[in-house]
N, C-alpha and C positions, 0 to 999 in steps of 0.2 A: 245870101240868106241861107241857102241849103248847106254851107259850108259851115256856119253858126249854128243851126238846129242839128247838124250829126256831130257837132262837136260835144254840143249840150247832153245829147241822146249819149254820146260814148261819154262823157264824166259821168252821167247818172248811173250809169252801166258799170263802169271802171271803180263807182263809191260803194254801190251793194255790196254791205257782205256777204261771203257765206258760209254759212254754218255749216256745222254736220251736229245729226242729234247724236248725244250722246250713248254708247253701248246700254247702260243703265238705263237709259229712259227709254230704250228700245225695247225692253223685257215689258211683257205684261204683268198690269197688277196680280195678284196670286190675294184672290178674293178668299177671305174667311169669314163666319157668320158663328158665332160664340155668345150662348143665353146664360145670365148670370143670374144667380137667386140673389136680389138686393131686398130679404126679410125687413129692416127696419122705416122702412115705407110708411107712415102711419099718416103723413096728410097730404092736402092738397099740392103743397108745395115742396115735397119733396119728390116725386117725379122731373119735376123741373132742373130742381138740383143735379141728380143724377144724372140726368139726358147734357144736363150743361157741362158738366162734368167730362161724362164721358164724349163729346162732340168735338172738347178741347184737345183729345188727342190728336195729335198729329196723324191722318193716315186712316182715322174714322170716317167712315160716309155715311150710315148714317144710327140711329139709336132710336127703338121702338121700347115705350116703357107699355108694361100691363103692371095697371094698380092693383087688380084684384089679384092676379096671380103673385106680387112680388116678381116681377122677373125684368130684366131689360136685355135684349135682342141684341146684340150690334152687329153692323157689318163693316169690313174695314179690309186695309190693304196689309194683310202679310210679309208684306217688305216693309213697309211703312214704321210698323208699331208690334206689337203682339199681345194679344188677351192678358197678361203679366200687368203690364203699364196700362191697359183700361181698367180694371180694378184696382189698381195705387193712384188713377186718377179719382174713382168713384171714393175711395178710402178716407182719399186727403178733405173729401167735400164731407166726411161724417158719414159715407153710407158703404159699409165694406160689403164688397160683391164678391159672392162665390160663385166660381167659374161651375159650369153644369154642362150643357148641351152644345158640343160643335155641332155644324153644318156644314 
């Protein structure tokens, strides 16, 4: 029986892989925060739009819309994506965003 359970124990052992992470995934995100003026904002449902919009980039974490100001916040990963392609995402939805304020 003890000859059957280390057998067992060395297969389960001998089947794990292992990995190594990748160089790439080992870098830290390189956090960027970039406020866009998205002016044609006039109703309820176009907050939405644009937060959808821009959330669909790849590499966005997250999108703070202010209605009153016109503005939308994003914070996002610099490897990822770049302020560039969050406004041609915000564009393509009808609301073209000008890039304003890094952080």
């Amino acid at each position: 029986m003890k000859k059957i359970l280390a057998l067992a124990l060395f297969g389960l052992t001998a089947v794990a892989p292992i990995t190594a992470i990748p160089v790439a995934a080992q870098t830290v995100a390189a956090e960027q925060t970039v406020t866009f003026a998205v002016d044609n904002m006039t109703c309820a449902l176009c907050p939405v739009t644009v937060k959808r919009a821009m959330e669909g980039v790849d590499g966005v974490r997250t999108v703070e819309i202010d209605f009153e100001a016109r503005t939308a916040t994003v914070f996002f990963d610099s490897a990822a994506t770049s302020a560039d392609a969050i406004a041609t995402a915000s564009a393509n939805a009808g609301y073209p965003a000008l890039r304003g304020l890094t952080g």
